[in-house]
N, C-alpha and C positions, 0 to 999 in steps of 0.2 A: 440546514443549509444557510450559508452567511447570506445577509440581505443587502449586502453590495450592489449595486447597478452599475452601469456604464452613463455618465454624462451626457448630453449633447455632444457638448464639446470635445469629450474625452474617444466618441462612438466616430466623431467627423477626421482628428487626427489618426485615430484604428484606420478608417477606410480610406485616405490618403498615405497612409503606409502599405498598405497592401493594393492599393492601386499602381503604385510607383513598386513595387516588386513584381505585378503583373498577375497577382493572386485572386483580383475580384477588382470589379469596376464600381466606381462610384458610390454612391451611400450604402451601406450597409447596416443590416439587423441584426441582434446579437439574441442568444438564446442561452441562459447555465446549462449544463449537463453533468450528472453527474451529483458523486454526496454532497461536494461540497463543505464540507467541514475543514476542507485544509488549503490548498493551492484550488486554484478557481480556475474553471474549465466553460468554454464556449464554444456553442456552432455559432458563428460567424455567417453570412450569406449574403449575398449581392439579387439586386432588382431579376438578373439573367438566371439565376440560382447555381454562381459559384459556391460553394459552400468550403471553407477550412475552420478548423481549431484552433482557439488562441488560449493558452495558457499563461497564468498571471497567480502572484501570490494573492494572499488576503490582503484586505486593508490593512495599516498599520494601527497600532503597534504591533510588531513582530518579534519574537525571539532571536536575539544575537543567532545570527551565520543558518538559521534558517529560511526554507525559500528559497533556496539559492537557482534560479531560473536557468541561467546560463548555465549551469553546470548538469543541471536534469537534461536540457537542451544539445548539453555535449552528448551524452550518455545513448539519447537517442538517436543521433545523429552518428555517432559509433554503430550503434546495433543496426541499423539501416542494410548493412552489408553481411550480417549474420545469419545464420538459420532462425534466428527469434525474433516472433512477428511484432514489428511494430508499425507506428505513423513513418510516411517519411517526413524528415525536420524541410522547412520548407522556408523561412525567415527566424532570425532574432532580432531584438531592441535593447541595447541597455538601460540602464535607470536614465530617463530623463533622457532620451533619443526620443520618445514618443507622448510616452505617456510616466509619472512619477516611479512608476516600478520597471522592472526589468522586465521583458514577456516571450513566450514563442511562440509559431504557428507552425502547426503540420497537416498532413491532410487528416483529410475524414474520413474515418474508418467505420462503415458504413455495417450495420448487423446491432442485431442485439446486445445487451448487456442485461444477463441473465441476475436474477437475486431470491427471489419468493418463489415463482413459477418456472418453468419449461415451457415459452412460447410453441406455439405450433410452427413449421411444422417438425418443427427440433423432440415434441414431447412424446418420441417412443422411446423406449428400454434401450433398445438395440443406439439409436444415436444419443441419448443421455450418458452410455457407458463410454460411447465413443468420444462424446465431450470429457469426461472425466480424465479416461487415458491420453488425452490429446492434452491436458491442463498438466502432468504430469511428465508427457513427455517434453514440452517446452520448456519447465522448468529445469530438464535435464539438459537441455538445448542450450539455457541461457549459463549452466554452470558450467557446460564444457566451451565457453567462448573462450580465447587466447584473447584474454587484457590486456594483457602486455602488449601485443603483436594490432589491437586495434587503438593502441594510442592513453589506455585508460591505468597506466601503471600509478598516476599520482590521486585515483580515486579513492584510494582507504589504504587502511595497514591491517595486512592480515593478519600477523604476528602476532600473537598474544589476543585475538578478535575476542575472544568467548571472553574471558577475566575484565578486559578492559571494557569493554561494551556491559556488563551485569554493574561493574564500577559507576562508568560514564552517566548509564538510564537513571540509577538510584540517585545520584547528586540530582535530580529534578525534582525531587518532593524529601530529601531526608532536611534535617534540622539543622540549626549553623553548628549543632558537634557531630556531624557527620550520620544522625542515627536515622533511620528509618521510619515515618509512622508507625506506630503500635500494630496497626493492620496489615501492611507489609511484611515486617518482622521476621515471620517464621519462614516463610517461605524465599524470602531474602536471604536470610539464614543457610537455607537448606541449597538455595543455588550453589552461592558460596563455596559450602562445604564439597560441593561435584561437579568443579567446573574439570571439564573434558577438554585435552587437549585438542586442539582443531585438527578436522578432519581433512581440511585442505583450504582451498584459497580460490573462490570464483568471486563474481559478481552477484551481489544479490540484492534483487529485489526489493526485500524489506516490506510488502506488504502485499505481497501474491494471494490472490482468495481468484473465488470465482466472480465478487463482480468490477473484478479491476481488468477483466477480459471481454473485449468485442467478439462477439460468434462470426463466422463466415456464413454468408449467407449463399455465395456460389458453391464452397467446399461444406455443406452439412455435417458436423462434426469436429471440424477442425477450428482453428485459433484464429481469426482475424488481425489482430492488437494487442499486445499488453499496453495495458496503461498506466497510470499515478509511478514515475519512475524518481519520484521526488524524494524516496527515502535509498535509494540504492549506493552500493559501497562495495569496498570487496573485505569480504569476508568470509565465514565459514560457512559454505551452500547450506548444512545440514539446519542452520538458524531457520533459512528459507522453507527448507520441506517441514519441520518442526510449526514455522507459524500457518505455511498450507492447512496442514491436519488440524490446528486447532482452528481453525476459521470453519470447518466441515462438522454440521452438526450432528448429533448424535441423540439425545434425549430433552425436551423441554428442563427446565425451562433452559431458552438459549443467552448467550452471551453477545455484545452489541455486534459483532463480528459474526457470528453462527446465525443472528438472525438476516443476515444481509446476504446468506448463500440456503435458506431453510428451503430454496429448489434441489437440494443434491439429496431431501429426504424424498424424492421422486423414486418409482420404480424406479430401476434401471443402474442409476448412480452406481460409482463403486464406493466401496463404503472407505471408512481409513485406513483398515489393514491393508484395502486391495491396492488403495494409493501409494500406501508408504513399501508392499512388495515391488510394485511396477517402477518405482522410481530405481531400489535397489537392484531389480533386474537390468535397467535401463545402464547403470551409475559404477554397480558393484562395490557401492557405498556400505560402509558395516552399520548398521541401523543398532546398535546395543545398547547406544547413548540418546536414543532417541527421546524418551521418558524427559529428558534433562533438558531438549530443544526446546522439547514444546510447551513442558511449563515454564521457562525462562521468554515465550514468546507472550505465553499469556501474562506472565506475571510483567514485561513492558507493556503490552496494550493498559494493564491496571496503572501501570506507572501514566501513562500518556492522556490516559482518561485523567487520573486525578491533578495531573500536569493541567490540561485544560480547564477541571473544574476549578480548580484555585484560580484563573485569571477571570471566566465567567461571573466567577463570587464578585471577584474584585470590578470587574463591570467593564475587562479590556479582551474581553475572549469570548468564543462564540457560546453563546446561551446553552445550546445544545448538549454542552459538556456540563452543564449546573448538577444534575441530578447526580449524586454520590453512587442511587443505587448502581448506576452501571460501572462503578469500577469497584463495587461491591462482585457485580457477576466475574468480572475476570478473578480476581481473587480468590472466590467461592471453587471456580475450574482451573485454579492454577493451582490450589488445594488439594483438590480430588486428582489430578494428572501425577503431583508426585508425590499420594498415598500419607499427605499430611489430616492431621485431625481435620476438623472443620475451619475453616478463615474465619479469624476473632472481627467484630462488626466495632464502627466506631464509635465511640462514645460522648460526652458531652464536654469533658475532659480533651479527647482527640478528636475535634472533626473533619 
């Protein structure tokens, strides 16, 4: 978790901004929530205990055209009127309106956010399956929204999403002649060679798991919130279902993403076959190119990890990405997903 704070001064302009919106009165406390490893997340709360969400990037430095606040802010504020659960958007700030970044506030969506365990009284069979099927119908919820028709047609390019995107991810760790680390390679490679024309054109997520979902706590079962909406774009749903299942664990050892949902090895859970049938009963999606989703989803979180570990080395990015082995794991399971040898480890030569 980044160890950013809030100022005095920085905490006294916050609550004079949302005082003057009518969101909470006078001094306010701030609390993180959430991983924190990327865009930064707060309960907010007032003396009376108004409580909202503010949302804010990292500190800088930042990578060119990420973070982009206002526009995750749009996003939400679109889906507000859809079948997919989210905050309602409540205020924005642009850069230097309040505070040095751009930020948003929605409300507080109030439940759980499941990761290790199945709090009570969520932990029988019967409502773990029901959360499962409820995590999968949302995501079919969010892929049959009309984007076009809610204002979001200049959020991505579908066209060409699969080729361009396996492009795009790799320019963040390949070398000034375009090549890939040594470790990357094969399975780089292997994408490559099977890119699957798109299956269609939604909105997607970009990093759907189970703990980027608040539980309902008046509807036991059901979806509260999605949240972290900071990577979404429109592109080919099937990316989406593809990085769901790999986020769902399956056997030790797990992958930084599979250890942050290791409650769906609960009784009850559906497992990933049952996910990935329910989505296509829901969707009528042809799931044949599935294999190809979900190791190109693991094989970007490895990109994203070692994205990070290189700025941590360099001593301008969050510590927590230092450790090589975790994009060692995604690699290792982006191997095994499509039926490649073992993922070659790096050496002293490439590190």
């Amino acid at each position: 978790m980044s160890d950013w704070d809030w100022s005095d001064d920085e905490r006294a302009r916050l609550a004079e901004f949302l005082t003057g919106h009518d969101l909470t009165r006078g001094s306010v406390t701030t609390r993180a929530i959430g991983d924190g490893h990327s865009n930064l997340t707060y309960l907010v709360e007032d003396a009376d205990g108004r409580r909202v969400v503010v949302r804010r990037p990292p500190p800088p430095p930042t990578p060119p055209g990420a973070h982009d606040m206002l526009r995750e802010a749009r996003l939400v504020g679109a889906l507000g009127a859809t079948p997919v659960p989210v905050a309602d958007l409540l205020a924005t700030a642009a850069e230097g309106d309040v505070l040095d970044v751009a930020f948003y506030v929605m409300s507080f969506a109030g439940g759980p956010v499941v990761t290790t365990t199945t709090p009570a009284p969520l932990d029988t069979p019967a409502l773990r399956r029901r959360i499962g099927d409820s995590l999968v119908d949302t995501l079919a919820d969010l892929h049959a929204v009309d984007w076009r028709g809610a204002g979001l047609g200049d959020l991505g390019r579908p066209e060409g999403f699969n080729g361009r995107h396996l492009t795009r991810m790799g320019r963040l760790v390949a070398d000034d002649a375009g090549a890939p680390p040594p470790t990357f390679a094969v399975v780089a490679e292997w994408l490559a060679a099977h890119v699957p024309a798109e299956s269609g054109a939604a909105i997607v997520h970009n990093d759907f798991r189970l703990g980027n979902v608040v539980l309902s706590v008046d509807r036991p079962g059901e979806i509260e919130a999605v949240l972290d909406w900071e990577l979404a774009t429109i592109g080919d749903p099937l990316f989406d279902l593809g990085y769901f299942l790999a986020s769902v664990p399956v056997t030790a050892p797990f992958n930084p993403t599979e250890e942050l949902g290791v409650a769906m090895l609960e009784e009850g859970w559906p497992t990933r076959d049952e996910l990935a049938a329910r989505y296509a009963a829901r969707t009528g999606a042809d799931l044949s190119q599935l294999r190809w989703y979900t190791t190109l989803a693991l094989w970007k979180l490895a990109v994203l990890y070692e994205y990070g570990r290189r700025r941590a080395v360099r001593g301008v990015g969050d510590l927590y990405y230092a450790d090589q082995s975790l994009v060692q794991a995604f690699l290792d399971d982006a191997h095994r997903t499509a039926g490649l040898p073992l993922a070659p480890h790096p050496t002293s030569e490439h590190p």
